[in-house]
N, C-alpha and C positions, 0 to 999 in steps of 0.2 A: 491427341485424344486417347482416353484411357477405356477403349471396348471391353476391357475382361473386366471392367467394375461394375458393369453393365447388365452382368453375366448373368443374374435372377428375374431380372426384366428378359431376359430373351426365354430363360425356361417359362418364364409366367406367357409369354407370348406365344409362346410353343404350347401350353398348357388350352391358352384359346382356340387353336387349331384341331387340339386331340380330343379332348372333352366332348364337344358336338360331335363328332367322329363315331366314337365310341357310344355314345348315348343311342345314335341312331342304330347300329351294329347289336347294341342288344336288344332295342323293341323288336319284336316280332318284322319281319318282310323285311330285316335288314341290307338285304343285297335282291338285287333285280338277276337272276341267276338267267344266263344263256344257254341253250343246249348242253355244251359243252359239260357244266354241271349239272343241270338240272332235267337231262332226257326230253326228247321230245324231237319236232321234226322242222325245218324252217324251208319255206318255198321260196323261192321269188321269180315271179309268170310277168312277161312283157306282153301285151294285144293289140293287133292291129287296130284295132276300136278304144275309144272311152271306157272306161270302166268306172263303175261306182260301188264305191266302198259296202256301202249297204247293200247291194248287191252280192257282192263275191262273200259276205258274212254268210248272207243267205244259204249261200251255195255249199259252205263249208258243215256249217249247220246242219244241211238237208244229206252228210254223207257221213254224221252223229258225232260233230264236233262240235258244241257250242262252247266251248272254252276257248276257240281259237282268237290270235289275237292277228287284226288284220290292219293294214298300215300303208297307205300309199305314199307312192315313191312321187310318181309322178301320176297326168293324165292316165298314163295306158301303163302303170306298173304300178302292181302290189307285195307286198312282203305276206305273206303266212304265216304264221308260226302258233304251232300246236301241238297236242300229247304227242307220244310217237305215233305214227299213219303205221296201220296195220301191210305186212306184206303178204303175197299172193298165197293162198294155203289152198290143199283138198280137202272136204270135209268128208264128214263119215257116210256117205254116196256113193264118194267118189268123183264128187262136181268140183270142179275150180272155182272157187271165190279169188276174185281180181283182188289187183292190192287197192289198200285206200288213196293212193296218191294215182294211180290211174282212173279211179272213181272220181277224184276231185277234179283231172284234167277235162276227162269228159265231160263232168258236169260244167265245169268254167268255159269247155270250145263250145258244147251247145248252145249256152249262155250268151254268148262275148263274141266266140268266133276265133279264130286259129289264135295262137301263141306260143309262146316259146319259154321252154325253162332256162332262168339265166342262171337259177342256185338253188340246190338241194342238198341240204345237210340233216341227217339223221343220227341221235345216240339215244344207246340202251341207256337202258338206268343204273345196270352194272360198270359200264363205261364209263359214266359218268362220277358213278362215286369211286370207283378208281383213278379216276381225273383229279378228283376235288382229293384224297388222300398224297397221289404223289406229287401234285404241286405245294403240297404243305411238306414234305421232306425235302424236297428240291429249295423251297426258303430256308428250313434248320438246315442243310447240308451248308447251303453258298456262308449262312451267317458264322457256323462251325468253324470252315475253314478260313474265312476271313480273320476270324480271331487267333487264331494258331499260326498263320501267317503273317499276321500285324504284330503279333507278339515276338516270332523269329525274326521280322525284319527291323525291329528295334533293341534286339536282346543286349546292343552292346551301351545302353543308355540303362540308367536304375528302373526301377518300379519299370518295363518296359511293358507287361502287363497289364500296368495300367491305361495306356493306348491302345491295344488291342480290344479290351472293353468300354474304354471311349470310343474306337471305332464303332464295335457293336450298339452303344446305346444311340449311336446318330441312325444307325442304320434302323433301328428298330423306330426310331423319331418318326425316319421318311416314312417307313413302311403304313406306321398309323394313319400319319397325313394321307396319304397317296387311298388307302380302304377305308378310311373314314370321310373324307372326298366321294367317294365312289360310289360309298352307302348312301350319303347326302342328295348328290346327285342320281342315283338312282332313285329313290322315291319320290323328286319332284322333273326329272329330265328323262325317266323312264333308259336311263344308261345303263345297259348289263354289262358284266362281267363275263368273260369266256379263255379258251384258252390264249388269244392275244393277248390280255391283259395278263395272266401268269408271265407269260417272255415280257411285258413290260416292266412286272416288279423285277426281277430277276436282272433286268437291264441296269434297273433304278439303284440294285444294291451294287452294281457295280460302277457306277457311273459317281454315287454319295461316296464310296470307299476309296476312291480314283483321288476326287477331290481331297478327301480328307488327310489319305498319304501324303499327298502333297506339301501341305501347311503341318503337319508331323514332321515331314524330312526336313523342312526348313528348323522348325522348334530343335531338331536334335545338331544341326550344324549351330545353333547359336547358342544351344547347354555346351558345347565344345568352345565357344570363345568367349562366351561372355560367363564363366563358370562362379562370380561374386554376385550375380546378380539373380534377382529371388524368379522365381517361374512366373511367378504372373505378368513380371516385365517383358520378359523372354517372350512368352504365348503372344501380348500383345505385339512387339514388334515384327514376331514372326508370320501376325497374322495380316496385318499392315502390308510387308513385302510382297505377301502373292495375294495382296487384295485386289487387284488389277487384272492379275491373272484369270480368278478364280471370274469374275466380272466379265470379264470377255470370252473368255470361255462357255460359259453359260449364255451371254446375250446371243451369240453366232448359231449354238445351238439351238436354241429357242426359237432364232428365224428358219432354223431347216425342218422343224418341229411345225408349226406356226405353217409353213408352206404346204409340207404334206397334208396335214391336216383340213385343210380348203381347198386342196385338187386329189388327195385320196379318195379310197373309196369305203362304206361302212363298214367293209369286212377289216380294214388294219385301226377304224376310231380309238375302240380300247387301248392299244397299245400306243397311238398316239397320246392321248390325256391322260395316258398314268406316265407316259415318259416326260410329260410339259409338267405335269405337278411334281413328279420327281427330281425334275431338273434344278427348281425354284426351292423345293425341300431338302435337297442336297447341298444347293451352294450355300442357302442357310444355316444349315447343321453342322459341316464342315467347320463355319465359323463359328457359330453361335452354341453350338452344343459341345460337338466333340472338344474342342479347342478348351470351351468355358470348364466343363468338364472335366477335365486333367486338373484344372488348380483349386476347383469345388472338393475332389478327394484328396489335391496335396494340404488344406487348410482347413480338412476336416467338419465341412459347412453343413453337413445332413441337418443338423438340429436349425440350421438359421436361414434355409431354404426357403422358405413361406413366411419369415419376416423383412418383406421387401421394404424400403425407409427411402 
């Protein structure tokens, strides 16, 4: 079987993936943003009693929160989550005003009757757009380096360059997939983003660049023996060889992905389902982009790209 003739059917494939992605990212509310970036304060209170949702809205409400967004867990557990809760100040008296998150408990024990704080996460707003900027350096830093380091570790093969930026454009493939997933699923699964899911991308471009080296090092042992034969033969057999690999690799993962995932808890979700969409992004790109990619710029196809036949 000849996979690399294949090659514009996998971008047009990969095109089905990014497009929706992308569409969604630029309407308006394209990311369901968590504290982490978007400020604000997140509770989560267990009660010896039932609780009802309409209820603890109430309650939140009654201490001048009505934006807050409230979510049960279980019978006797709910989630919070709202602007940042004001902390304990003097005013101009000299009286102590309590903080809003001890207002709330009180009003929830009076309500409900004792409980227990299981998770309280607060960020400023300065924090968080400091968040949201250096996880975007932290992705151009890893993809920088990747390139300069895929480039040196093929410098002794031609165009070696050219790998390097094949590496890059898979990495930038998953990264789409992986935020254009996220968006999607944010707007109808209510899935935020936070900082677990930055360590998931960060994972992702290491786990896709992992993979890719791999099926490169094999391409550069077979430009060394098989030196009559044209690249896209080479790319194909060499992607063949550690087709098994890359396959098992990935499925093994997947179940320990898959595992967590259904006995974790909501605080690691994020980084679980960007690392399961990563995984599935990566072993694909590996093959179908970076690989296809290297003979799409040795055969000079930009203009015949979009005439699939």
């Amino acid at each position: 079987m000849n996979i690399v003739k294949l090659r514009k059917w996998f971008f047009a494939l990969s095109a089905l993936f990014i497009i929706p992605g992308i569409i969604s990212l630029i309407i308006p509310g394209g990311f369901k943003l968590g504290i982490d970036f978007s400020s604000g304060s997140v509770a989560t209170y267990s009660f010896t009693n039932n609780v009802s949702e309409k209820d603890v809205r109430t309650a939140v409400e009654n201490i001048g929160h009505p934006e807050a967004i409230i979510q049960k867990i279980d019978e006797k557990t709910v989630l919070i989550r709202s602007k940042l809760l004001k902390e304990a100040s003097i005013d101009a008296q000299g009286v102590r005003i309590e903080s809003e998150k001890k207002l709330l408990e009180d009003t929830l024990i009076t309500k409900f009757g004792d409980l227990v704080s299981t998770q309280y996460d607060a960020t400023h707003p300065i924090i968080a757009s400091e968040t949201v900027r250096n996880a975007a350096i932290a992705v151009i830093i890893a993809a920088f380096g990747i390139l300069l380091y895929v480039t040196w570790a093929f410098k002794s093969i031609p165009n070696s360059f050219r790998y390097g930026t094949a590496a890059i454009v898979a990495l930038v493939h998953d990264l789409l997939i992986v935020v254009g997933l996220f968006s999607i699923l944010g707007r109808f699964m209510n899935l935020e983003i936070n900082a677990m899911f930055i360590v998931g991308l960060l994972t992702v471009l290491g786990y896709s660049v992992n993979d890719t080296i791999v099926i490169f090092d094999r391409i550069r042992e077979n430009l060394r023996k098989q030196i009559e034969q044209p690249l896209d033969i080479i790319i194909n057999d060499s992607i063949f060889q550690n087709l098994g690999r890359s396959m098992n690799t990935s499925f093994t993962t997947t179940l320990v992905l898959v595992a967590l995932l259904l006995m974790g808890g909501s605080t690691i979700q994020s980084l679980l389902i960007a690392l399961l969409i990563g995984v599935f992004a990566g072993t694909y790109s590996s093959i179908a982009i970076a690989s296809q990619f290297l003979v799409f710029w040795e055969k000079k196809e930009v203009t015949k790209l979009f005439s699939i036949k």
